[in-house]
N, C-alpha and C positions, 0 to 999 in steps of 0.2 A: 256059300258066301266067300268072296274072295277079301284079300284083308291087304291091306296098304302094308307096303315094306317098314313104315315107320311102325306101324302097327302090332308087326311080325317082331321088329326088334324091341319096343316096351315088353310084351310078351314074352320074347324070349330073356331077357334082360329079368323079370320077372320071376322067370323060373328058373334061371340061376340061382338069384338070391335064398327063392324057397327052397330051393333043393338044399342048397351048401346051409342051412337054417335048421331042415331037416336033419341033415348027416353030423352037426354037431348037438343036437339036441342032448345026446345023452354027456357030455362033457359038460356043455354048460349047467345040465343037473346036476352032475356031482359035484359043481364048484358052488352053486346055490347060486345062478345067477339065471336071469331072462335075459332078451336079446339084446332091449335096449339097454341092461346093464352092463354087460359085455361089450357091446359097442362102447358103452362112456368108458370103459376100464382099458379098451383097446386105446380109445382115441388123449392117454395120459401118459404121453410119451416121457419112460424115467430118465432117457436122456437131455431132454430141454426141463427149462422153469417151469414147475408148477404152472397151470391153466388155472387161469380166474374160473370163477360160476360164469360170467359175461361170455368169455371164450369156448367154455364146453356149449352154454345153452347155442352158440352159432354152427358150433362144430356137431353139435347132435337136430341142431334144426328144430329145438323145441323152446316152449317157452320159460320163463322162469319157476314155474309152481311145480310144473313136468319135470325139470332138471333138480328141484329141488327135495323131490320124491322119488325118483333114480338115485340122485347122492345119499339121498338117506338113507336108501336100503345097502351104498356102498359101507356107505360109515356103520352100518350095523354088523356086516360082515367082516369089519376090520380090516377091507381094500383100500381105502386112501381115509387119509385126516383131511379134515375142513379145520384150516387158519386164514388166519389176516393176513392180508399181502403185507409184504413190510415195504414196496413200494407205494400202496395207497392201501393205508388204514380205513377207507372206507370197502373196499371189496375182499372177497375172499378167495383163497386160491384151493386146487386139491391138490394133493402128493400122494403117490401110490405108498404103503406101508409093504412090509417085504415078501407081506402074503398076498397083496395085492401085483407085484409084480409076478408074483410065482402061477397066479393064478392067471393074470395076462397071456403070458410067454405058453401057459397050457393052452388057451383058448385057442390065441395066434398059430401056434403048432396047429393044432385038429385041425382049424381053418384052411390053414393052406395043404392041410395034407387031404382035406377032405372036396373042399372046392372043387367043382367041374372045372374049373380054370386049368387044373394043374395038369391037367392031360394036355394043358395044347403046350406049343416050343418055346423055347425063349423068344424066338422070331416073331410068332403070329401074338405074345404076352405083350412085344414092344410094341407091335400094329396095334395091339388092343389099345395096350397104354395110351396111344398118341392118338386115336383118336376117343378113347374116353374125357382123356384131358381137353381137347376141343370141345367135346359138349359141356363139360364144367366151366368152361374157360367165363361165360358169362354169371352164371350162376354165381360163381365163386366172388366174381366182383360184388353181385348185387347183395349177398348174403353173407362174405368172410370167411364162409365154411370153406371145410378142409381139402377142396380141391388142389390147391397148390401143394398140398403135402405131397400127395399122388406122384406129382412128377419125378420126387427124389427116389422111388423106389426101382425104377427101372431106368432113368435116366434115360 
């Protein structure tokens, strides 16, 4: 069976993911985390404002009861506090606490050191970049998520 180029790159794209998934599994064990935990703990950048529940549930693409059972298991390991925005008292924001950040910066490390990305150059990381950012480029409109962040990393 011969398989469509778009086909070949979901695929490949695919097992990227699983691989660099695979290769930090034992990290994210010792921190007590699953992926989608890790992910919400990555996507709480301690240098901007706290993230609402509203901003994470678009930035993780899930719903609200999903995002509210991920945060719970943050807030049980003492990764971030759930407070009030003090800009709208009716939403909530999360903040990483300092073992949350600690435990971040570990994930982030393995991640990029484990990554099949990290064998290729800075050259063909910018090609990636730019046209990863192409295929987000709609997406991000339609949904908010965190495609736009992407760009600042490689410029």
């Amino acid at each position: 069976m011969t398989r469509s180029i778009l086909e070949a790159v979901v695929v490949a794209s695919h097992e990227v993911s699983m691989l660099t998934g695979d290769r930090i599994a034992a990290v994210l064990a010792e921190e007590g985390l699953t992926p989608a935990t890790a992910q919400a703990l990555w996507l709480i950048d301690p240098d901007e404002a706290p993230p609402s529940m509203k901003t994470m549930a678009h930035r993780l693409f899930c719903n609200a009861p999903n995002l509210s059972f991920i945060t719970n298991q943050l807030v049980e390991r003492e990764f971030v506090e759930r407070s009030v925005d003090p800009a709208d008292r009716r939403s909530r924001v999360l903040t990483l606490t300092e073992s949350g950040r600690r435990a971040r910066a570990t994930v982030i490390a393995a991640t990029l050191a484990l990554t099949p990305f990290a064998r290729l150059s800075p050259e063909d990381l910018r090609e990636l970049m730019k046209l990863l950012r192409k295929t987000l480029e709609p997406a991000d409109q339609e949904t908010g998520g965190p495609a736009a962040a992407t760009g600042e990393i490689l410029g």
